[in-house]
C-alpha positions as CSV (number, residue, x, y, z in Angstrom):
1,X,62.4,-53.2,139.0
2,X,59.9,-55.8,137.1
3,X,56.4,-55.4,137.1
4,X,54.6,-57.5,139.8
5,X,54.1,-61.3,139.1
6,X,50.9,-62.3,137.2
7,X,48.6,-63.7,140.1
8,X,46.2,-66.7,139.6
9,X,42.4,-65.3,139.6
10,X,41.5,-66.2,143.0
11,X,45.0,-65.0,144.7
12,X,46.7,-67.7,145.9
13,X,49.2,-67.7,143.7
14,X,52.1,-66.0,141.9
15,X,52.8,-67.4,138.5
16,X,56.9,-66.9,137.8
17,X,58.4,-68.7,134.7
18,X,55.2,-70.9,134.1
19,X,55.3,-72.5,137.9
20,X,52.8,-71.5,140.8
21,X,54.4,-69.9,144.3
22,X,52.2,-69.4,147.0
23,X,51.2,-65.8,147.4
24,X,51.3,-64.5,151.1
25,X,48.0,-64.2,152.9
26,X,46.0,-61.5,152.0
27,X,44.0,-61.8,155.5
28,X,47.2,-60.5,157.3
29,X,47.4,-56.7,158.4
30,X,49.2,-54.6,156.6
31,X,51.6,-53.5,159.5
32,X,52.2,-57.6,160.1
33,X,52.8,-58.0,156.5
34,X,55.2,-55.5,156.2
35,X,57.2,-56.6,159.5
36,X,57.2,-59.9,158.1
37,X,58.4,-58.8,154.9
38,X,61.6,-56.9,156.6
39,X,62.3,-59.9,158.5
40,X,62.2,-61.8,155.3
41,X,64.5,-59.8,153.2
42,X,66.8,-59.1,156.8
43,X,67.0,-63.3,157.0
44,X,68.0,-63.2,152.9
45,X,70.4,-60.5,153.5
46,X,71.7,-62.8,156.3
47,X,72.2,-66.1,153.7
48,X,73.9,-64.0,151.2
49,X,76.3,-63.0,154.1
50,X,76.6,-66.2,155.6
51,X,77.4,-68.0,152.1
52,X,79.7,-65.1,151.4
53,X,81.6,-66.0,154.4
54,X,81.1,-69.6,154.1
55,X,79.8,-69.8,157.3
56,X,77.9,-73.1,157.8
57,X,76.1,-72.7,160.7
58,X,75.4,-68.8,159.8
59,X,73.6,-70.5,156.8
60,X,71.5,-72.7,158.7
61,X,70.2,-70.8,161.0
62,X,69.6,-67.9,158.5
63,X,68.1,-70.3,156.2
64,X,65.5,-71.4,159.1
65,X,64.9,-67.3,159.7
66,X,63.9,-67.5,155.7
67,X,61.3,-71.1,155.9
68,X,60.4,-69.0,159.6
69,X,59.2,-65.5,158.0
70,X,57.6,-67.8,154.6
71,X,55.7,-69.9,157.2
72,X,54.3,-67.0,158.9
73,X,53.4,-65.0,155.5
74,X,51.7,-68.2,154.7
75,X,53.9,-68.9,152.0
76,X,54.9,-72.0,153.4
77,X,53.0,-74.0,155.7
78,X,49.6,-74.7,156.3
79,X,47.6,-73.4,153.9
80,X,46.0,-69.9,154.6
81,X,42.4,-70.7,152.9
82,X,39.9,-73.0,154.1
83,X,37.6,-74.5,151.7
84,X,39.8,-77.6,151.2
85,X,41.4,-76.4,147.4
86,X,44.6,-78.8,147.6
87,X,48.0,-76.7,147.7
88,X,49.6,-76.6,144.2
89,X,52.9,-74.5,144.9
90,X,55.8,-75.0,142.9
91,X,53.7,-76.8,140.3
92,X,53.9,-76.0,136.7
93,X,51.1,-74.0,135.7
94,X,50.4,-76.3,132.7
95,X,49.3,-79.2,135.3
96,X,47.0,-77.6,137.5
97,X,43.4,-76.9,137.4
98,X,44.8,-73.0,136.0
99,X,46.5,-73.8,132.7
100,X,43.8,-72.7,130.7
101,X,42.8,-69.5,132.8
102,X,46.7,-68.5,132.7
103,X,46.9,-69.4,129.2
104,X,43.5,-67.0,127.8
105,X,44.8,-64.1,129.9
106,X,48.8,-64.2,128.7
């Protein structure tokens, strides 16, 4: 398995192939984040399977178990900081406010 994603310096996000993701929320408990996390990977497992099987309405409702456990990592969703920092995720690194921070540590 890869290392872990390089993180922008105040943890909100994960930096994959120059574009930011939203980290999950560091404030969660552990045991929470790790039940959340199974119920992520359970719900990918389950799209996998349902495009296997070319099951349509499998997809769909595995797909909305995926946005469901993102939402509730804070991956997804409202924001999980609060001192009004806009939401970059799935911007390219290069246009946000942490190209050159990303850039001096690479």
């Amino acid at each position: 398995m890869s290392s872990s994603p390089l993180r922008t310096p105040d943890g909100r996000y994960i930096i994959v192939d120059g574009r930011l993701w939203r980290a999950s929320n560091p404030n969660l408990a552990a045991d929470v984040r790790d039940r959340l996390t199974r119920d992520l990977m359970a719900a990918r497992r389950a799209v996998r399977a349902a495009t296997l099987a070319e099951d349509a309405t499998a997809l769909r409702q595995a797909r909305t178990q995926v946005h469901a456990a993102k939402v509730a990592l804070g991956e997804r969703g409202p924001v999980w900081w609060d001192d009004g920092a806009p939401d970059l995720n799935r911007r390219l690194v290069r246009n946000t406010c942490y190209a050159e921070t990303v850039a001096s540590s690479s």
